[in-house]
N, C-alpha and C positions, 0 to 999 in steps of 0.2 A: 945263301942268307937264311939266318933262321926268322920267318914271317906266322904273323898270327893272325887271324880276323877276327877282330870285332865286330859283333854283332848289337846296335842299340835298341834294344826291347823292352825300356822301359817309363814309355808313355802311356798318355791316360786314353789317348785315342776320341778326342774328343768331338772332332772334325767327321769321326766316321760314325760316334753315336753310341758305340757299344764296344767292347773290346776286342776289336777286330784281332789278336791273337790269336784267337783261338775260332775267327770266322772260318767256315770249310770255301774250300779254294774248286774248282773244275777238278773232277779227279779222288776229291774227298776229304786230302788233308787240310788239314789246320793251318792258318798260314805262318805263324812262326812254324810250325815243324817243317813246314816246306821249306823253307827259308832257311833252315836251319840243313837241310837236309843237303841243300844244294852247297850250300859255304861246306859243311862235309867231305862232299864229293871231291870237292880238292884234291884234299889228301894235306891240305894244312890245319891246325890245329884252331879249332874255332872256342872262343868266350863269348856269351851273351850275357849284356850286362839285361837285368832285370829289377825291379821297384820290390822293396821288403812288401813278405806277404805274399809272393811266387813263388814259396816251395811246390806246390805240387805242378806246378808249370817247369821248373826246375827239374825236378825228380825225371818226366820228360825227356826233357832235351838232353841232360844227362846221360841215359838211356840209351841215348842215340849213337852217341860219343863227345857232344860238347863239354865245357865246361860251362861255368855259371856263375856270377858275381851280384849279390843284389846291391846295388847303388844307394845307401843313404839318402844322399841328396836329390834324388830321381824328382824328385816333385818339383825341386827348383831348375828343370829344365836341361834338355837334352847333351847343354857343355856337361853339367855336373856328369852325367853319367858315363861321358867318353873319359874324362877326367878320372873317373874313378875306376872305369875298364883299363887304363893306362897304368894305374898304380901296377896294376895285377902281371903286368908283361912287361917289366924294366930291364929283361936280359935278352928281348930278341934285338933282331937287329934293325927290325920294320913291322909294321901292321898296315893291316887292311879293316879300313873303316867302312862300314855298311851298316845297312838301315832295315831293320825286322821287320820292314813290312813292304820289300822287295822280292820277293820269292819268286819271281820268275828270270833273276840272273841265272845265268848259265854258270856250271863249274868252270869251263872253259874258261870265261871270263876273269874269274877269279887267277886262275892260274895264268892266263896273259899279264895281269895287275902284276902278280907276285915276280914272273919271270923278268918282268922290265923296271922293278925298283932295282938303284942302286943305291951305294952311300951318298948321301947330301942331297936326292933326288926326291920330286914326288911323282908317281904315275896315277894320272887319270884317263881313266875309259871312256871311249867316244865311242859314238853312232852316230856315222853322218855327218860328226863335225860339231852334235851336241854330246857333252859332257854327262857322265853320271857317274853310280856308284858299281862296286867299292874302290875307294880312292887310297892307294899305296903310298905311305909316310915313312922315311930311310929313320935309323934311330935319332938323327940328329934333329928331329922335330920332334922327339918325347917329350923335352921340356915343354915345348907350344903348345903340346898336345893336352898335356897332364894338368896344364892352367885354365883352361876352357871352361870360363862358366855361362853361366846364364840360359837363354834358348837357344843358342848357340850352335852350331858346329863348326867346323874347321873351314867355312868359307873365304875367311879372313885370311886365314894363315897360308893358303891357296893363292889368292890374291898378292899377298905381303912377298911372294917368295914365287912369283909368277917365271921370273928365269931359270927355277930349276924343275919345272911340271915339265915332266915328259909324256905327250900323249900316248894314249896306247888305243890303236885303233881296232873296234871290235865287230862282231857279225849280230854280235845279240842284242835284241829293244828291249829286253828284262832291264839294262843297266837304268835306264830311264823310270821305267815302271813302277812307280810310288803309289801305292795304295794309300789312301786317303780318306777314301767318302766309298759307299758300296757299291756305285757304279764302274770303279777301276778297279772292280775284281775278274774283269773277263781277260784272259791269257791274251798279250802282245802279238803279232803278226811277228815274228823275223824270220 
């Protein structure tokens, strides 16, 4: 299957105070580049969607090898932005949804997500029994995908469609790991 991730980076961060994109992480990097660096690692093809007004955050990750889409709508919350990362990949055959301000998933991870979507399926990553990201959507949830507004993300559609979630059990606490506020910047135990 040809799979993409999505990367959503384009919040205002407000919960954490400051723009934590571009906070340094353990180690040094920036945490979208970390983040960015690790959805890389794959070897799948990553888009981060971003808020107009991050070229030079662009220019970046670019750099790296990702691509970049700035989201118009980014202001009116986090659907809008998956929403408008989906326009961008209507010929794969699946995406991997994740959140730029998880930088301590493992590539591993991502590649277990990718290896266990199929057609009409969704795979989500467990630790333990609790659920995280990046959550694998077969094409046939583009539509659901590409409607998503509001502060939104694809919880619902998760829920809606609870018989075709295939877990995927993983070894990594990154999946979990949401950085938020500046005390969840110290690196996960797994």
């Amino acid at each position: 299957m040809n799979i993409t991730i999505i990367l959503l980076a384009a919040g205002h961060s407000r919960r954490f105070g400051t723009d934590k994109r571009h906070v340094l992480l353990p180690g040094g990097a920036p945490l979208l580049q970390r983040t960015t660096e690790r959805a890389l690692a794959s070897d799948l093809p990553v888009l981060v969607c971003l808020r107009p007004g991050d070229e030079e955050l662009a220019v970046k990750l670019e750099k790296l090898g990702a691509q970049t889409h700035y989201c118009a709508l980014a202001d009116r919350g986090m659907g809008h932005s998956l929403a408008a990362g989906m326009e961008r990949i209507r010929d794969q055959d699946g995406v991997l949804i994740a959140l730029g301000d998880m930088p301590y998933i493992k590539a591993s991870s991502y590649i277990e997500v990718a290896a266990a979507l199929a057609p009409g399926t969704i795979a989500v990553p467990q630790y333990k029994g609790t659920s995280g990201h990046p959550v694998g959507f077969s094409r046939d949830y583009f539509p659901d995908l590409a409607s998503i507004t509001g502060d939104h993300g694809a919880k619902q559609l998760i829920r809606r469609n609870g018989n075709a979630v295939t877990p995927v059990a993983v070894t990594d606490t990154g999946i979990l790991a949401d950085i938020d506020r500046p005390a969840d910047i110290k690196m996960p135990v797994s």
